[in-house]
C-alpha positions as CSV (number, residue, x, y, z in Angstrom):
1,X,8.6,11.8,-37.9
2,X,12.2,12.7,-36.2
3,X,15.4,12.9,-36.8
4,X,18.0,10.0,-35.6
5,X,21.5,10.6,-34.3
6,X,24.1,7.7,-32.9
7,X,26.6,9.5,-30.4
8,X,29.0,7.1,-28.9
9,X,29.9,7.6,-25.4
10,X,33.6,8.7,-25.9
11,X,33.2,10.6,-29.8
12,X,30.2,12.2,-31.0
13,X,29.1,12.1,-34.2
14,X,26.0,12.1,-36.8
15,X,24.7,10.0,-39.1
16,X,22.1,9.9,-41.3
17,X,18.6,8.7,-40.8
18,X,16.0,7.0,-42.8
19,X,13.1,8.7,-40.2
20,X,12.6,12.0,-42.0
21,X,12.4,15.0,-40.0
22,X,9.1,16.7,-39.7
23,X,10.0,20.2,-37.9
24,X,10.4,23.2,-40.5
25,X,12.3,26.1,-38.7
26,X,10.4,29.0,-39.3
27,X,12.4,31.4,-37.5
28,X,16.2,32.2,-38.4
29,X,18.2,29.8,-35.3
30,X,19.3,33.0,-33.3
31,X,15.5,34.0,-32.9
32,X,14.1,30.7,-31.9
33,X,15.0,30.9,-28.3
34,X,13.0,34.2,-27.2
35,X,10.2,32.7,-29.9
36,X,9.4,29.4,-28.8
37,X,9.3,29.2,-25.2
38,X,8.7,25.6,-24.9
39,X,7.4,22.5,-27.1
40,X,5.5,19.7,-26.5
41,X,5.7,16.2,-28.0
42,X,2.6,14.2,-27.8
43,X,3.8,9.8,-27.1
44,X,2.0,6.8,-27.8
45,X,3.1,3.5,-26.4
46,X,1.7,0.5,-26.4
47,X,2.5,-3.4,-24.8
48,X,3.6,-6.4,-26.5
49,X,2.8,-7.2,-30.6
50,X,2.3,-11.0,-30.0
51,X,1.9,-13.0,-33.3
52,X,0.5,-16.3,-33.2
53,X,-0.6,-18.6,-35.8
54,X,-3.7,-17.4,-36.2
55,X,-2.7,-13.8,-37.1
56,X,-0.2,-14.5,-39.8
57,X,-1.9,-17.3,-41.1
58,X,-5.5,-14.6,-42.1
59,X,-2.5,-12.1,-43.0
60,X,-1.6,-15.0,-45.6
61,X,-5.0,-15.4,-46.7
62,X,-5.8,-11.8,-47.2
63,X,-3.2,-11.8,-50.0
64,X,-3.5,-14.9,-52.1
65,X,-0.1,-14.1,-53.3
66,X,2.4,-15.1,-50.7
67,X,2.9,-12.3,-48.8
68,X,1.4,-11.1,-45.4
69,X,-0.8,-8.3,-44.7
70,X,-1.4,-7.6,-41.4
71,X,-2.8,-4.0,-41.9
72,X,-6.9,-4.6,-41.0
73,X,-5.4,-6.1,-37.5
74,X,-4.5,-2.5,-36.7
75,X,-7.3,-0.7,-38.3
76,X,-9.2,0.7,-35.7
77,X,-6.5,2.1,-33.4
78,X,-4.2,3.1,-36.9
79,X,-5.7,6.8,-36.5
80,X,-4.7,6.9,-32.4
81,X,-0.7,5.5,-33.5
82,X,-0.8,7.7,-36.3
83,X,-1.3,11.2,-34.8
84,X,1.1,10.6,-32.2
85,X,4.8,12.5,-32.4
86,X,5.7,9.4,-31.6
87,X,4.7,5.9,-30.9
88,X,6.4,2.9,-29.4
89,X,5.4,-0.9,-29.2
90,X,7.6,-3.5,-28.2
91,X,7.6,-6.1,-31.3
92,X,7.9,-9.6,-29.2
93,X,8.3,-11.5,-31.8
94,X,11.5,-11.3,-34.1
95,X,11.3,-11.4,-37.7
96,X,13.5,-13.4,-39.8
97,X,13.6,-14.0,-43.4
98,X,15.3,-17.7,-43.6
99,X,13.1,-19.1,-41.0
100,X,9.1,-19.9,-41.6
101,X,6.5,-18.4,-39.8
102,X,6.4,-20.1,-36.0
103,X,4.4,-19.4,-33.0
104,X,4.2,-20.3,-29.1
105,X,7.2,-21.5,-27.6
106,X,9.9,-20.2,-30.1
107,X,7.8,-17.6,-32.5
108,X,8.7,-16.3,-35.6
109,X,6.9,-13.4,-37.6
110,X,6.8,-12.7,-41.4
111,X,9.2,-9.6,-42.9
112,X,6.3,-8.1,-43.7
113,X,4.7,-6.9,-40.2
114,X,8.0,-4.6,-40.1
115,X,6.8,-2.4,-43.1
116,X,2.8,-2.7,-41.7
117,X,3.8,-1.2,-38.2
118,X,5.5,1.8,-40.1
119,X,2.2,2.1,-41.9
120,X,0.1,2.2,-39.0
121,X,2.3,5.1,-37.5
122,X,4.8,3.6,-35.1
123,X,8.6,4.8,-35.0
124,X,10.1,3.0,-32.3
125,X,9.8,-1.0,-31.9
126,X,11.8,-2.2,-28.8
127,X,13.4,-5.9,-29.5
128,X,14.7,-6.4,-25.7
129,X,12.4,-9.6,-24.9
130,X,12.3,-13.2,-23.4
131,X,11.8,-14.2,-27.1
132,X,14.5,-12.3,-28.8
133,X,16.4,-15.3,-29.5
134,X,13.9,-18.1,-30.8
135,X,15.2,-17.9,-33.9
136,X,19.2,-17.4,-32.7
137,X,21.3,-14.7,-32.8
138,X,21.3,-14.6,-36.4
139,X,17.5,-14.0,-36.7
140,X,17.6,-11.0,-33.7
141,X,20.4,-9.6,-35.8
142,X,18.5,-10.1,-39.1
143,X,15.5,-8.6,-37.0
144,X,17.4,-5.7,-35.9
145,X,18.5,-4.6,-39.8
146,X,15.1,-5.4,-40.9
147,X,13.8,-2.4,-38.7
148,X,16.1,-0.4,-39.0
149,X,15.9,-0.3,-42.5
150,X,12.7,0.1,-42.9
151,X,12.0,3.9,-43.5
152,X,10.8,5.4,-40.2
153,X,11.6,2.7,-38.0
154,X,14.0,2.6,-35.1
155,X,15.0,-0.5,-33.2
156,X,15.5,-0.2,-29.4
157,X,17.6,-2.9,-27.7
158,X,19.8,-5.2,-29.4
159,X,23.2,-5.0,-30.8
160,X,25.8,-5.9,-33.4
161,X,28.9,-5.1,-31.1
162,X,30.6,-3.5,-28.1
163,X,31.1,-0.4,-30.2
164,X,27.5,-0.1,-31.1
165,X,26.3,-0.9,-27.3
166,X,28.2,1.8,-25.8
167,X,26.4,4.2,-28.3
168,X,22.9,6.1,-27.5
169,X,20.3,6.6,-30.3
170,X,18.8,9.8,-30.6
171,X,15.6,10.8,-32.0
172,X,14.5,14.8,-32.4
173,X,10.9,15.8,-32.2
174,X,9.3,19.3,-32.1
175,X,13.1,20.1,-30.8
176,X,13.2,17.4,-27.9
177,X,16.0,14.7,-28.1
178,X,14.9,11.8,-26.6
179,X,17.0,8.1,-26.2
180,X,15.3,4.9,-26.1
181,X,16.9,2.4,-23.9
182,X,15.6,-1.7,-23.3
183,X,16.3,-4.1,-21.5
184,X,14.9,-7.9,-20.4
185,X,15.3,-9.6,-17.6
186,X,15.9,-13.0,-19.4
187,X,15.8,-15.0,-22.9
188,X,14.4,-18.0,-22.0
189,X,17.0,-19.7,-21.2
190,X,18.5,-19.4,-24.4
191,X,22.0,-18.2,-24.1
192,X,24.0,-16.3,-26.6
193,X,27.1,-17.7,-28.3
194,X,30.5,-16.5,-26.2
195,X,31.2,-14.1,-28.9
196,X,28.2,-12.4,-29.3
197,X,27.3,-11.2,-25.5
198,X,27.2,-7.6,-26.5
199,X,24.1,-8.1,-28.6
200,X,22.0,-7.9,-25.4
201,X,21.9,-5.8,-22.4
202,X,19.9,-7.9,-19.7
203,X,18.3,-6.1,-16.5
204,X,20.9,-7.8,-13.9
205,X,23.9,-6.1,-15.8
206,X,23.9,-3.2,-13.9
207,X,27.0,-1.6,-14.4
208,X,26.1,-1.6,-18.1
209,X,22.7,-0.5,-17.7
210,X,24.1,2.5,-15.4
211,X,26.4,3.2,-17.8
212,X,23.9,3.8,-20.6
213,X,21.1,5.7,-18.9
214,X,23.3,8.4,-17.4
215,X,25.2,8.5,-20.3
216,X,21.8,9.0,-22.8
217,X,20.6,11.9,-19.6
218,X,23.6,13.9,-20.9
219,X,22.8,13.7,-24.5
220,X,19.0,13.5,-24.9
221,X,16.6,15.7,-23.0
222,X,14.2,12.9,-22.9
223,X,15.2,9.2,-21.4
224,X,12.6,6.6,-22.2
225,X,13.3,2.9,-20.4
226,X,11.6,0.0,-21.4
227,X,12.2,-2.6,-19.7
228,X,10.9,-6.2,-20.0
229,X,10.5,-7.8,-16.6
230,X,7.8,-9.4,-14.1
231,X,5.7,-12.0,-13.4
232,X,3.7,-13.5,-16.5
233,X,-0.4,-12.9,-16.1
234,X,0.3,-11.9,-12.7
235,X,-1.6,-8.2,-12.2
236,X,0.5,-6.9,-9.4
237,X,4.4,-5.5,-10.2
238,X,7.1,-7.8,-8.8
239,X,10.2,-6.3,-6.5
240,X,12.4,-6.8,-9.9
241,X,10.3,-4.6,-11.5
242,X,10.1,-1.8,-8.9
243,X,13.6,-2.5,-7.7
244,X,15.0,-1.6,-11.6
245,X,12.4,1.3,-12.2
246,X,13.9,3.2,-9.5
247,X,17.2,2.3,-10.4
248,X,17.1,3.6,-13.6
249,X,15.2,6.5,-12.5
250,X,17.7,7.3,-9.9
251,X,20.2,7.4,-12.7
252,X,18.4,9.4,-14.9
253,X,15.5,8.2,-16.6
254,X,12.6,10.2,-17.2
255,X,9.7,7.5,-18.3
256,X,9.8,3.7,-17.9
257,X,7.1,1.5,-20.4
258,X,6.9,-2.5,-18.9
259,X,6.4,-5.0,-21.1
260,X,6.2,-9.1,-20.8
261,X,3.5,-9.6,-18.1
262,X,1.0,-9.7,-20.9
263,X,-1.7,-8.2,-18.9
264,X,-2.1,-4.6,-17.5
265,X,-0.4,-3.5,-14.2
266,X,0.1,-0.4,-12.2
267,X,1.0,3.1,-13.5
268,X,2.9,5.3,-10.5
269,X,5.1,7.6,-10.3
270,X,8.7,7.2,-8.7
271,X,10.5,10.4,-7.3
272,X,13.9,10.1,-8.4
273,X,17.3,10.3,-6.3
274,X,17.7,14.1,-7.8
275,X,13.7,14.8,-6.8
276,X,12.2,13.9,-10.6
277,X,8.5,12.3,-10.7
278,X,9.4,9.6,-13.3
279,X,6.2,8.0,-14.7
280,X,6.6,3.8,-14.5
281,X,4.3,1.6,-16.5
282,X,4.8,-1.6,-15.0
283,X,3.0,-3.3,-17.9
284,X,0.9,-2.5,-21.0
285,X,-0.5,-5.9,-21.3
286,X,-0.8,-7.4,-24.8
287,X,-1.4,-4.8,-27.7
288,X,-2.2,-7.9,-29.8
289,X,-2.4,-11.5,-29.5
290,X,-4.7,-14.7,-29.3
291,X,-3.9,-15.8,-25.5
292,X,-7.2,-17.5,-24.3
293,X,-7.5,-15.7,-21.1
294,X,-9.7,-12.6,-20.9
295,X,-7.6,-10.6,-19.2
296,X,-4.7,-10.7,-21.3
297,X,-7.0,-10.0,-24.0
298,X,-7.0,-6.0,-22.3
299,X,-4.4,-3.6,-23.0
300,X,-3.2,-0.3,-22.7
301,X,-2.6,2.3,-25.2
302,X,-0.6,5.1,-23.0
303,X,-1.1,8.8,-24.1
304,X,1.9,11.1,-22.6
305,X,2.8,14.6,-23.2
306,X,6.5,15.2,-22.7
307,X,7.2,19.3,-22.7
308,X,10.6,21.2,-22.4
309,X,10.9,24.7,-21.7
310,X,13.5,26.2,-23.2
311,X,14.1,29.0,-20.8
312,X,14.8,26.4,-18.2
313,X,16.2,23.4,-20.1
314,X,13.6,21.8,-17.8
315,X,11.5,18.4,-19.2
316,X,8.4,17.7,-17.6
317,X,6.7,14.0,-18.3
318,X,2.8,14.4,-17.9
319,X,1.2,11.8,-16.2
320,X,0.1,8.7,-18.5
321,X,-3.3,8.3,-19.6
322,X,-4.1,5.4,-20.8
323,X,-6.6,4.1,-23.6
324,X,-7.5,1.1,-23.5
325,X,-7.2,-1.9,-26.5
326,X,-9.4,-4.8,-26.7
327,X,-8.1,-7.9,-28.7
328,X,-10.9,-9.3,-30.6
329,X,-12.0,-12.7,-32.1
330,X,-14.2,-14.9,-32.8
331,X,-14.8,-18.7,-32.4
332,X,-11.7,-20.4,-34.0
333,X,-9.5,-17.5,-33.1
334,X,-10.7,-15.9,-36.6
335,X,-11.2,-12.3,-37.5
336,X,-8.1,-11.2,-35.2
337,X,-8.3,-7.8,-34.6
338,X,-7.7,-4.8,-31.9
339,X,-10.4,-2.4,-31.4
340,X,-10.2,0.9,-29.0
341,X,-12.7,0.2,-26.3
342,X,-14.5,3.3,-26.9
343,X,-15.5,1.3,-30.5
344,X,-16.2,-2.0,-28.8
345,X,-20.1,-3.4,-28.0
346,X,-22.1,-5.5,-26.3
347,X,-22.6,-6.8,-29.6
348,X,-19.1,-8.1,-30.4
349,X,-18.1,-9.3,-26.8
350,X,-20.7,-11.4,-26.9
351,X,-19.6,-13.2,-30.1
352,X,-15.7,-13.4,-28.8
353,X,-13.8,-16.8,-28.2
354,X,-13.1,-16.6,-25.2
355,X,-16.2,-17.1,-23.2
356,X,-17.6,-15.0,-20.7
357,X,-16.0,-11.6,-22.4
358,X,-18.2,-8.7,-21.9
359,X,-17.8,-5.1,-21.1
360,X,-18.8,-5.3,-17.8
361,X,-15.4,-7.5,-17.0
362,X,-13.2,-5.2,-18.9
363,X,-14.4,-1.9,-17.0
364,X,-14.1,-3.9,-14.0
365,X,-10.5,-4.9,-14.5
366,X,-9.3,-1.6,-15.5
367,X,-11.1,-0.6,-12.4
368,X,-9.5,-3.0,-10.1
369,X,-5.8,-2.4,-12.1
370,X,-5.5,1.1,-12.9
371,X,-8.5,2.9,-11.2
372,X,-9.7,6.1,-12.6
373,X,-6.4,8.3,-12.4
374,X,-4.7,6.6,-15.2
375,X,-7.5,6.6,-17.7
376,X,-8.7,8.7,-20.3
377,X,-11.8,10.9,-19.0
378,X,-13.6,9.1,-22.3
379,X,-13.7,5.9,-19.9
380,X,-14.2,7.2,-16.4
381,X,-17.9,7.3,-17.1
382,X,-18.0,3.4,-17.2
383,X,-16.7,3.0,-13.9
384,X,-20.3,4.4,-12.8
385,X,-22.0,1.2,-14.9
């Protein structure tokens, strides 16, 4: 995995990870220069981990004992997350010991998922949601330790105090630094307690959002923005969305993931005040829930090389391709679980749920959303169907 490093805006300074570090220098330091020209890190990133009722409740019932399991959910994309240098997913849901297991409107998701997604390969779970706080500050705090100590986990967007917010996480890959940075627009409506304001950084706080992407473009080579924004089911971007992707951008971003709209939108690519392309994923849709509307059932998984050359200093963001990940289940929301849609039939769309689910829909949504630029050349094929 990669190395972590907190360096507060006014003092640096290290501290130690529980994400072990997978690089072995090979070379003695004052050779690696002229030896390694440049490096690549290979991203995965995925939309919103959405867990209902139905998807803890069969994770209860896998183990008889208690506990939850919600490993066979993942199975088919586990190989995809795994191989990745890094993977990202924002975890909607927060997950708090002292509460039960809630869904839809104020959710609430078993300890265990934390330990699952570090299983299934992921290393970064962004937290900055509408539903960060249906369990109070206490349970996005709780969420927030859970995660981050959980071996190979890092949490991305909440906070225990000022101290803490003006600080930028740092994560080393294959000799790339990168910062991970979220925001969301709102919390439902759920407001924080007077004295606890700096556990969130919300979109319209500009000053503070300024303040922490130009100040993570100075310490990490990388800057990736997720921010959690837009019109729900809509599949068009709103102007909050676009208005704060070039913002952030502008000050120094170098790759923005969307989240919240629960279904796929747009992938572009913003030229940035200093004359960076800066990939923008205005949504990923829903990497897994049991919404009841086929196209919220369809989301991406993007792919994205980030490479630095270390003549130059320069970082180059490849353009995102996506992969595409079907939610699956049958009649009674059972047998919950993602497939890649390279491994999904005839055969099981016509047994899903939701009625009228077929391959012919998804190919032509992904058509209609993303067209053929953004896709893996695996799918490109089906647009001729």
């Amino acid at each position: 995995m990669a190395a972590v490093i907190c360096i507060a805006f006014a003092v640096s300074s290290s501290v130690s990870s529980t994400i072990p570090k997978d690089s072995i220098e090979l070379l003695p330091t004052e050779f690696q220069t002229t030896a390694k020209r440049s490096s690549t890190v290979n991203m995965v990133a995925v939309g919103d981990n959405l867990i209902h009722t139905a998807i803890y409740q069969q994770a209860l019932n896998r183990t008889g004992n208690g506990s939850y399991n919600f490993l066979p959910v993942y199975d088919d994309v586990k190989d995809l997350i795994g191989a990745a240098d890094i993977a990202v997913i924002n975890q909607e849901t927060m997950m708090y010991s002292e509460r039960a297991a809630a869904s839809y409107p104020c959710f609430n998701t078993p300890v265990e998922m934390a330990q699952n997604l570090a299983d299934i390969g992921f290393d970064v779970l962004t937290i900055a949601n509408n539903h960060m706080l249906d369990v109070s500050s206490k349970g996005l705090i709780s969420t927030l330790d859970l995660i981050n100590s959980t071996d190979g986990l890092l949490a991305s967007g909440a906070y225990h105090n000022r101290e803490e917010y003006t600080a930028i996480k740092t994560i080393t890959v294959n000799d790339i630094t990168f910062a991970f940075l979220s925001f969301t627009e709102h919390t439902n409506g759920i407001p924080l307690p007077e004295d606890k304001d700096d556990y969130i950084v919300y979109l319209n706080e500009l000053d503070d959002v300024k303040l922490q992407v130009e100040y993570a473009a100075t310490v990490a080579d990388c800057v990736v923005v997720s921010m959690h924004a837009g019109t729900e089911y809509a599949d068009n971007y709103n102007s909050v969305q676009s208005e704060f992707a070039q913002k952030v951008a502008d000050w120094g971003a170098d790759l923005i993931i969307g989240t919240h709209p629960h279904t796929l939108q747009a992938v572009e690519s913003l030229t940035a005040a200093d004359g960076r392309q800066v990939p923008v994923m205005y949504s990923l849709g829903n990497f897994v829930s049991t919404q009841n509307e086929r196209k919220r059932l369809v989301g991406g998984i993007a792919n994205i090389s980030i490479t630095k050359d270390f003549s130059s200093g320069e970082i180059t963001v490849g353009k995102p391709q996506l992969d595409i990940a079907i939610t699956h289940y049958r009649a009674g929301r059972s047998g919950v679980k993602i497939y890649r849609l390279a491994n999904y039939t005839d055969a099981l769309a016509s047994v899903h749920g939701v009625s009228g689910f077929s391959l012919d829909f998804i190919y032509e949504h992904i058509r209609n959303i993303l067209g053929e630029e953004y896709l893996i050349e695996e799918y490109r094929s089906g647009f001729a169907s």
